[in-house]
Backbone bond lengths (Angstrom), bond angles and torsions (degrees), N, CA, C in turn:
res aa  C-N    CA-C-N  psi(-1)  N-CA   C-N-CA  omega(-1)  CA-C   N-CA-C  phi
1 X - - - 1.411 - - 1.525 111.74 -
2 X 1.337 124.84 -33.13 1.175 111.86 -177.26 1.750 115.84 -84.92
3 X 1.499 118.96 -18.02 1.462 113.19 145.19 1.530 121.15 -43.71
4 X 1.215 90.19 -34.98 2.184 96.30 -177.89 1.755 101.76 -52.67
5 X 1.427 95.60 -50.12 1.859 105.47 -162.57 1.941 91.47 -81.54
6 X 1.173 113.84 -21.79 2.193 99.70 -178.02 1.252 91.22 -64.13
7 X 2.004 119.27 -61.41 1.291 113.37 -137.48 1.730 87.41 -84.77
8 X 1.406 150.45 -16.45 1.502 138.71 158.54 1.275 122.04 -48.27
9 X 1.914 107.43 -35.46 1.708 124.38 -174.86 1.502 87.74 -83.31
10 X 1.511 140.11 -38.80 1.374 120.89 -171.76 1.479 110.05 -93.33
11 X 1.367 119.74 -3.79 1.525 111.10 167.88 1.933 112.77 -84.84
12 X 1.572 87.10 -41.68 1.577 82.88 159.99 1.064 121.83 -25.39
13 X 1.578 114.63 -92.32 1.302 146.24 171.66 1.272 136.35 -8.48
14 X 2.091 97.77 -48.41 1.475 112.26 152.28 1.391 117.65 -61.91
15 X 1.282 105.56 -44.45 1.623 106.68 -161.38 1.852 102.56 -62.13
16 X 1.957 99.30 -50.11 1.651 83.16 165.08 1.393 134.95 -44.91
17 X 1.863 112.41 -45.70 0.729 91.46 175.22 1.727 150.07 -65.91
18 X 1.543 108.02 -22.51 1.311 127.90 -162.28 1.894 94.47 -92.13
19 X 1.726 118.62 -8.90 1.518 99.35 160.19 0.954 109.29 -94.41
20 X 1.762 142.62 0.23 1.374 150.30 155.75 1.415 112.77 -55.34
21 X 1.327 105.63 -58.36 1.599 103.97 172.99 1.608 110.62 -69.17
22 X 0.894 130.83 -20.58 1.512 124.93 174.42 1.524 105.93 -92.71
23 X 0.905 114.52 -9.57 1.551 104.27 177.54 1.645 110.91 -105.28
24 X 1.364 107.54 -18.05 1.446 125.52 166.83 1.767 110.49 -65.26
25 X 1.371 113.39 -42.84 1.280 121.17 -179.70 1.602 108.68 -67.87
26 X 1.683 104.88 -71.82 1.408 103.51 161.71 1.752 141.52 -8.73
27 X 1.664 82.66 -46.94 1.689 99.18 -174.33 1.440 114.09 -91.67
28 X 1.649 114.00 -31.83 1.434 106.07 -178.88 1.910 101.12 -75.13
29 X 1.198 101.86 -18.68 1.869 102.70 -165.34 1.907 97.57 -76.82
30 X 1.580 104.95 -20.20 1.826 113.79 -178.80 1.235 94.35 -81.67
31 X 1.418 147.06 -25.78 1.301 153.71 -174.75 1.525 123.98 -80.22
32 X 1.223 87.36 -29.90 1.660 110.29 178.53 1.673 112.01 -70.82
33 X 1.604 103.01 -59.58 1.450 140.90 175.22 1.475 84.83 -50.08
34 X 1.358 133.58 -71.75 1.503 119.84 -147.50 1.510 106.16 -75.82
35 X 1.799 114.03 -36.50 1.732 98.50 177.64 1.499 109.00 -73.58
36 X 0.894 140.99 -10.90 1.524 137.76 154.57 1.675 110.75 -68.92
37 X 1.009 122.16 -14.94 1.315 108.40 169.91 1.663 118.58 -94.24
38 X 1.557 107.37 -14.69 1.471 126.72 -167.12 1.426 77.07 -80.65
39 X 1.291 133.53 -62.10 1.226 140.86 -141.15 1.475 108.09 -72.54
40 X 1.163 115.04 -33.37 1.472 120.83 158.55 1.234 131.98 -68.11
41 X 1.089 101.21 -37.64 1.907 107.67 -178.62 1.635 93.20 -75.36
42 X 1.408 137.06 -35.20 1.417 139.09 172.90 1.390 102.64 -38.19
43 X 1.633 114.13 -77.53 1.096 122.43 154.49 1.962 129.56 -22.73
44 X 0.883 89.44 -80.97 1.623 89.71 165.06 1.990 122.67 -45.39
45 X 1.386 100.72 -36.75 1.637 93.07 164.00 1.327 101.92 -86.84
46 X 1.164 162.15 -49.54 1.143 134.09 -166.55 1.435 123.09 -77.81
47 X 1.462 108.37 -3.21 1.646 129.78 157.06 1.640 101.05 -49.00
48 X 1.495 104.96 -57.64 1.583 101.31 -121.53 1.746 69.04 -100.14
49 X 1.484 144.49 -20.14 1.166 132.25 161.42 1.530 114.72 -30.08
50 X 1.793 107.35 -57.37 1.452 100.53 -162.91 1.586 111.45 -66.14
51 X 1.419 119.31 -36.63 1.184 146.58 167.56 1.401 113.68 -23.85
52 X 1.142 106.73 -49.90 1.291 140.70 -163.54 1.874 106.45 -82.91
53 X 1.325 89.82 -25.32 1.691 88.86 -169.66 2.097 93.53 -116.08
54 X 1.072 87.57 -44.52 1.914 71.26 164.95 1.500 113.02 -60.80
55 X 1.487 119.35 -52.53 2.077 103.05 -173.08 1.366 83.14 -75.57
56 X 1.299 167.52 89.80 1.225 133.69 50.18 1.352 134.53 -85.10
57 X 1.509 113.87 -0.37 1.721 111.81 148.73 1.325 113.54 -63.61
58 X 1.702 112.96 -56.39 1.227 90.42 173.15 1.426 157.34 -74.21
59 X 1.616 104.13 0.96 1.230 126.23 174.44 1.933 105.08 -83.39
60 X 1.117 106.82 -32.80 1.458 116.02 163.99 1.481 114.09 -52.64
61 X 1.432 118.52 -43.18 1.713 126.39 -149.64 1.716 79.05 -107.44
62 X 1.176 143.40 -23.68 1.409 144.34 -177.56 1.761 92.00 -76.60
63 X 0.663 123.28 -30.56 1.478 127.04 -147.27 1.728 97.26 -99.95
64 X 1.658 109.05 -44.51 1.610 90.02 -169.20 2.001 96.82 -79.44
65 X 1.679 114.55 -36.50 0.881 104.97 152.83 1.516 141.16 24.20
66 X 1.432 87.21 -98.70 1.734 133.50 159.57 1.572 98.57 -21.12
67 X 1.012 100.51 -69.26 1.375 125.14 -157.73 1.795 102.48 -77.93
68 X 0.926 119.60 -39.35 1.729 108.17 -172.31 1.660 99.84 -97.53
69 X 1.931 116.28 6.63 1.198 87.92 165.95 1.781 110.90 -113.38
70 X 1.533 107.57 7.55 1.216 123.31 -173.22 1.846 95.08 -79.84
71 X 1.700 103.45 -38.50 2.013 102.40 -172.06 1.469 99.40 -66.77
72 X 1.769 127.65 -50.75 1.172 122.70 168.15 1.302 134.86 -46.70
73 X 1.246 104.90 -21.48 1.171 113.66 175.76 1.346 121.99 -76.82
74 X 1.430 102.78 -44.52 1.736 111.23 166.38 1.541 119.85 -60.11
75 X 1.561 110.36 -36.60 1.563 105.58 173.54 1.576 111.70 -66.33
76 X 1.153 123.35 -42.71 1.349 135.17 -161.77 1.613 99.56 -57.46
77 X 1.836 100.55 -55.23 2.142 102.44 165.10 1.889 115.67 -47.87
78 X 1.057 101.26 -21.21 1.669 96.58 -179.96 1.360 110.16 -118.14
79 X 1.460 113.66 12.77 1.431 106.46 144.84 1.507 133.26 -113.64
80 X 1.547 94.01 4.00 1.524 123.94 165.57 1.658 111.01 -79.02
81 X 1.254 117.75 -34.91 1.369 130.70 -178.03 1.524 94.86 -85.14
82 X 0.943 140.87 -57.04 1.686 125.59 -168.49 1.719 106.05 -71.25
83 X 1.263 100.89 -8.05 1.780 97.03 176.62 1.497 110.05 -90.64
84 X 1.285 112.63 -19.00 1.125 112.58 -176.36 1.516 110.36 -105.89
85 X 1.348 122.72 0.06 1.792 116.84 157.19 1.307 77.19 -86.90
86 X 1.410 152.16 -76.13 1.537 114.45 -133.61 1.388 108.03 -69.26
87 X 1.103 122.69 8.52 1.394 111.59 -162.61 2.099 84.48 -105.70
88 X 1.500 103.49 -41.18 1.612 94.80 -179.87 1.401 98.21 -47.03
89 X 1.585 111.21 -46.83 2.135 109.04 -144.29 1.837 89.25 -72.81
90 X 1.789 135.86 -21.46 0.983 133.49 151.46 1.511 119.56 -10.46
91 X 2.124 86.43 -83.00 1.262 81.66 -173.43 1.167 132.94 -74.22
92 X 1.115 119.98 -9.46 2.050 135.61 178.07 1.781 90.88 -56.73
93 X 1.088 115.17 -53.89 1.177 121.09 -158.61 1.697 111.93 -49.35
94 X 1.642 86.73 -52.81 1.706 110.17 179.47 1.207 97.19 -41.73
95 X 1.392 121.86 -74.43 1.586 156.75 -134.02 2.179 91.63 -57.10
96 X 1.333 79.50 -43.99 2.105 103.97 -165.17 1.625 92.09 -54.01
97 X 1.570 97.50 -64.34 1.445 111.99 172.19 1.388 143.26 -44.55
98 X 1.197 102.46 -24.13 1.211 131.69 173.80 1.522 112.55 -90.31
99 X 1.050 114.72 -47.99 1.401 123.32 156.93 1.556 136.71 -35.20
100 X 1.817 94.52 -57.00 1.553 130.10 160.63 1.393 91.36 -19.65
101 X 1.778 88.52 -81.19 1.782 115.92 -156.84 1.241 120.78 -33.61
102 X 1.386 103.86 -55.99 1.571 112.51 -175.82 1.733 117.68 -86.66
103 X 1.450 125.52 -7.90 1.349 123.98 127.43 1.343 117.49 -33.87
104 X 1.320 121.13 -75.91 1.322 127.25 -147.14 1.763 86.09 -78.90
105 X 1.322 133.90 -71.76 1.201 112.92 -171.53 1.979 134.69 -46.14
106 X 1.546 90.90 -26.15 1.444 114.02 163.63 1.149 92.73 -36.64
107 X 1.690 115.25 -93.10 1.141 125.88 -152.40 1.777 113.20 -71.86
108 X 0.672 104.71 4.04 1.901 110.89 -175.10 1.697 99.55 -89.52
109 X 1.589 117.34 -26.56 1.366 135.22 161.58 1.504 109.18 -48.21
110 X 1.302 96.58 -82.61 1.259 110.07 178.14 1.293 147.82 -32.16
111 X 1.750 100.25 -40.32 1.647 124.18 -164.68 1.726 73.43 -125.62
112 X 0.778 150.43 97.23 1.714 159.01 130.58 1.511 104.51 -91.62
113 X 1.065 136.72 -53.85 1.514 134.15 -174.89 1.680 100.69 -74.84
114 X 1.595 124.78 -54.12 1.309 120.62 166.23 1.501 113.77 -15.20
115 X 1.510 98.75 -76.99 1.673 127.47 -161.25 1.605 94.40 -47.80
116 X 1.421 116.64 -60.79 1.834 108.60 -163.94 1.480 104.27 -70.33
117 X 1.428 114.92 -23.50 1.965 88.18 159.38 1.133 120.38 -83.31
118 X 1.604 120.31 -1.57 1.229 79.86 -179.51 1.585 102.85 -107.15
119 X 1.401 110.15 25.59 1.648 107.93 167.46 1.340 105.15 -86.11
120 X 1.734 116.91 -35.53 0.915 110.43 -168.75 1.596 125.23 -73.91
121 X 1.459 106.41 -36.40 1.573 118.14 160.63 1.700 117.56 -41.44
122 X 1.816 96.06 -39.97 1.551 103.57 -177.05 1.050 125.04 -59.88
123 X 1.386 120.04 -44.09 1.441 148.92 170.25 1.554 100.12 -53.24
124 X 1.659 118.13 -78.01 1.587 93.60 -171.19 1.301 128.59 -46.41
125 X 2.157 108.93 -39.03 1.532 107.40 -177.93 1.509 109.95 -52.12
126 X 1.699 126.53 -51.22 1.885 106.45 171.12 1.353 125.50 -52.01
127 X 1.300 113.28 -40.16 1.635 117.98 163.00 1.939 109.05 -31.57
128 X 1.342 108.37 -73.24 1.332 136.57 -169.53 1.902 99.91 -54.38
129 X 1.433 102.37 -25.76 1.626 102.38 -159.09 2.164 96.97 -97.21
130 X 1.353 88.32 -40.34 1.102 101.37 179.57 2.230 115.95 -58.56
131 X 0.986 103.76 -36.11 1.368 137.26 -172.59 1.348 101.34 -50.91
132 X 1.656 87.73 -62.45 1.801 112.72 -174.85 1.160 99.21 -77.42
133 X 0.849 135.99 -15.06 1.738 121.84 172.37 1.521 114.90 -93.81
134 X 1.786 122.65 6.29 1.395 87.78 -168.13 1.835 66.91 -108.77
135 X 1.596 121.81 -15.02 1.658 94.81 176.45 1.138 138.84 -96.22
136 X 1.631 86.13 21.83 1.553 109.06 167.09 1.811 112.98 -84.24
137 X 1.490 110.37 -29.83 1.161 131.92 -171.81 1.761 98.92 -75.82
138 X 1.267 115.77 -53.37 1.128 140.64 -162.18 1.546 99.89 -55.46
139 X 1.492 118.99 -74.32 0.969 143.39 -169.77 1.920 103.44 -62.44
């Protein structure tokens, strides 16, 4: 019986030993796995460093951007506003003109008999002027 309990204490023993070696394997192969994972994330921070320093150029170059199309933008409103007084003082202008017109045609209504005497008066005075000048010539 006590061979029963050596060769149970030496099957044990194997069996410890052979989950030692499998758990030894296990662990150096988890060791392996993890410096390859260190080694990546290394990688990955010095990725995400550069990353890190370009989006803030470009958040920099976004930013003045921003800014030189916000000043253009303000000139562009005050060159939108001076197009649109000349375009008001335009129409004032029209409006004046228009005004003119219908004065002057108003009254061109009105004074129609005026007007042909006084073409006609006009007419004899060059007649009359003309006259005197050729017996001025003459003489």
């Amino acid at each position: 019986m006590i061979i029963i309990l050596y060769i149970a204490a030496l099957i044990a023993a194997v069996a410890f030993a052979v989950l030692v070696i499998f758990l030894a394997r296990t662990l150096t192969a988890v060791r392996r796995t993890m410096n390859n994972v260190a080694d990546t994330l290394e990688g990955v921070e010095k990725q995400m460093e550069g990353i890190t320093l370009e989006t803030t150029e470009l958040l920099n170059k976004t930013n003045k951007l921003a800014e030189d199309v916000g000043e253009k933008s303000q000139k562009l409103n005050t060159l939108v506003d001076g197009v649109k007084g000349i375009g008001d003082s335009v129409q004032e202008f029209n409006q004046s003109i228009r005004s003119v017109s219908r004065g002057l045609t108003q009254s061109a209504n009105e004074n129609t008999d005026t007007a042909a005497q006084a073409l006609k008066w006009g007419k004899v005075a060059i007649n009359l002027w003309k006259k005197a000048k050729k017996e001025d010539i003459k003489s």
